[in-house]
N, C-alpha and C positions, 0 to 999 in steps of 0.2 A: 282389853277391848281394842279392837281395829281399827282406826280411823279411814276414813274413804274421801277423798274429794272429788268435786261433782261442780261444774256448773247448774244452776236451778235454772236458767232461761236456755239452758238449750238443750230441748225436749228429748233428742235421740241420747244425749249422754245419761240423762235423768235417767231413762229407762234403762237404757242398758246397765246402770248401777243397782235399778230395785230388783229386776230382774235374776242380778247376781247374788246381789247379798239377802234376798227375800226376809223384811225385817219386819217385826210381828207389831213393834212401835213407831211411831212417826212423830217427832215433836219440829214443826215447820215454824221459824223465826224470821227468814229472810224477807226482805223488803226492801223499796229503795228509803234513805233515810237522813239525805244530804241535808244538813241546816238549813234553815231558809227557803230551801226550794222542793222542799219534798211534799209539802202538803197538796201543790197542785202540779208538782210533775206529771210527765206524760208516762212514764217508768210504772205509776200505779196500775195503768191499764197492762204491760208485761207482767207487772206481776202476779195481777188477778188472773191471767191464764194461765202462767206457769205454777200455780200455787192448785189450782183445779187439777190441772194434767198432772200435778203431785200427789194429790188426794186420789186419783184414779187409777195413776199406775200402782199407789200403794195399794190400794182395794185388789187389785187384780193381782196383784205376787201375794197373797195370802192378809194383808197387813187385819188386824186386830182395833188396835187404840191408838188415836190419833191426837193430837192436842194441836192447835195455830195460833198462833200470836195475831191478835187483835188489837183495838187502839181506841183511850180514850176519843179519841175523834169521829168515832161513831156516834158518840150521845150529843141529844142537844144541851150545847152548854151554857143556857139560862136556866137548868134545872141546877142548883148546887150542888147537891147529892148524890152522885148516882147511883140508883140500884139496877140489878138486872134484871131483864123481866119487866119492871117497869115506870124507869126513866126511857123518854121519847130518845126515841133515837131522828136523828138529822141529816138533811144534805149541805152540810156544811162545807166542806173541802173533797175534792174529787180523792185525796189518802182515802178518807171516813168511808166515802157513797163505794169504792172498790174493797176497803176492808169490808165493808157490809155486806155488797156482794156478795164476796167467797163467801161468807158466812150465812148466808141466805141457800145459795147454793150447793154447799158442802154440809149442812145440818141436810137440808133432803137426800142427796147423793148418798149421806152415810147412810140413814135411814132404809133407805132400798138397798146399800150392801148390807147391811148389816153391822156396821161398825160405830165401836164407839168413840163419838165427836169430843172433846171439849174446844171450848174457845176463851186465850184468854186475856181479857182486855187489858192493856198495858198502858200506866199512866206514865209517871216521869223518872226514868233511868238516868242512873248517873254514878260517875264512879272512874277508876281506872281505862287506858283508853278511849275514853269519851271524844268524841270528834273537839275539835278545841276550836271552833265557834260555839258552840252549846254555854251555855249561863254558866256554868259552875267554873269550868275552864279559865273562858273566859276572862272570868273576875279571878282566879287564881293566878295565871298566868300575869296580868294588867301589874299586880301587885308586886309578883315575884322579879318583874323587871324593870321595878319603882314607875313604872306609869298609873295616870288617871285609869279609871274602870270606869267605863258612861256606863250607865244603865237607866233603865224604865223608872217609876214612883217606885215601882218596887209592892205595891200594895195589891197585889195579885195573888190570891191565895192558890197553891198548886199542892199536889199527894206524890211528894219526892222520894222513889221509894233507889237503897242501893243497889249497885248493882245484883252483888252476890245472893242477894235477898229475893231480887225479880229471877234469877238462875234458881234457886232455890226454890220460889213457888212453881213455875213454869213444870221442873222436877215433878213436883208434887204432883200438883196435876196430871200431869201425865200415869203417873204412879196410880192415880186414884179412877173410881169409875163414874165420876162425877161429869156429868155432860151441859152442853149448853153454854152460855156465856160466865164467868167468872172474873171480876176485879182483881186484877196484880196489881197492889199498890199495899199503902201501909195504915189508911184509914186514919192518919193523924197528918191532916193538909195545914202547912203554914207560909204564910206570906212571904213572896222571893224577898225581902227586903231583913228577913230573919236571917236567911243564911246567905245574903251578902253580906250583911254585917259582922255576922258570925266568922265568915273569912278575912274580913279584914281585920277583927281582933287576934283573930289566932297569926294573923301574919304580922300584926303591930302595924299595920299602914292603912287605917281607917280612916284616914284624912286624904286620903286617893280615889274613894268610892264617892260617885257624884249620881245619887239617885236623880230621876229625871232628866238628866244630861239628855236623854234618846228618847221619842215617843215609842211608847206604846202602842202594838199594830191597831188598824182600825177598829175590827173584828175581836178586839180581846176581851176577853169577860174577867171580871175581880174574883170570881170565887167558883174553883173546881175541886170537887173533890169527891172519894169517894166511898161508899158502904163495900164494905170485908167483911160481910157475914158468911154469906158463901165460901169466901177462902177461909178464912178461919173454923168453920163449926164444919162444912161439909166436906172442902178437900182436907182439913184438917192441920194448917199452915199458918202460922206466925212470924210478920216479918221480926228480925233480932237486932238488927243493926238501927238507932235513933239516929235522927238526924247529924247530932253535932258529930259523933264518930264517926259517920261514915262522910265526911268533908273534912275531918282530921284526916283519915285514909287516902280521900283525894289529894288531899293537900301533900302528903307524904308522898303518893306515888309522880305527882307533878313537880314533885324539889328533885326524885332521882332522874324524874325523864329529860329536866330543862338543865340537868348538871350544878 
């Protein structure tokens, strides 16, 4: 397999790459996706049109099947559960109202080319690599260099699915001819304050994790999580990785990256 790289925000090179490589599948992940500031960056609105003018040039070089990465932050999250189809969806954060967008947009666009659309919503990543503001980090990092970890109560339930496992369904879908919206997650949601703990025993320094140390954003709701009926029975996809091993694995790969 070839690899090609491409800026996605800048339209002429886009093109001249699908152009070239006329590719029959499209699976689009790119987003802006900075800690802290990505939910109402201005970056969302680049990339709801770089993300269309992707879907169009791919339509127009032949493309077939397409798959996009979508974001729990489309749903509204005073429903617990969400299913597709029908949990309400929200204008909760200008990320959500532009992920929904393209998604609004690009389910019709496919439609009149003819191509087949999935979209699929992505709960919480985490793994190798991870930006190291993100939770898991973090509280890895806080521990591994004998500091306090502030964190929230911690009593926020979230559907942390690993990395390799979100790669793995994304795969899937794509693979499959399953269209519309789909949950990427692992359908078994537990309270961040499980696997802060859970890190701090496995590092021996749980006497450094100070739940509630940090408020809580405004806006934060206690319990997210979501239905994997669709990914399981229809695209046909079972996340493999539990919680505890794959924050062993983090754990692992943040002892070789911090020396």
């Amino acid at each position: 397999m070839t690899a090609h790289r491409c800026d996605l925000l800048d339209a002429g090179a886009c093109t001249a790459l699908l152009r070239r490589v006329r590719p029959t599948h499209l699976l689009h992940l790119a987003w802006t996706t900075a800690p802290g500031t990505y939910w109402e960056s201005p970056d969302n609105l680049r990339w709801t049109g770089a993300s269309l003018q992707l879907l169009q040039e791919f339509a127009q070089c032949g493309g077939q099947r397409a798959v996009i990465a979508g974001s729990c932050a489309e749903y509204d999250w005073e429903s617990a559960v969400a299913v597709e189809g029908e949990t309400p969806l929200t204008l909760r954060s200008l990320s959500g109202i532009s992920k929904n967008a393209v998604r609004v947009v690009a389910e019709k666009f496919a439609d009149n080319a003819s191509i087949s659309l999935g979209w699929g919503r992505l709960y919480f990543p985490y793994g190798p690599h991870e930006a190291r503001a993100r939770l898991v980090p973090s509280v890895i990092r806080a521990l591994l260099a004998g500091e306090p970890a502030l964190c929230t109560h911690g009593r926020q339930v979230r559907d942390f699915i690993y990395v390799d496992d979100a790669a793995a369904a994304f795969a899937a879908l794509l693979d499959s001819s399953v269209q519309g919206a789909v949950n990427i997650a692992t359908g078994r949601a537990r309270p961040l304050q499980d696997l802060i703990m859970f890190i701090g025993r496995e590092l021996e320094r749980p006497e450094l994790i100070e739940l509630g140390a940090v408020a809580a954003p405004a806006r934060d709701v206690e319990y997210l999580a979501a239905d994997v009926t669709r990914l399981n029975n229809e695209v046909g996809f079972t996340p493999e990785v539990d919680l505890e091993t794959g924050l062993r694995k983090s754990i692992a790969w943040w002892r070789r990256e911090l020396g």
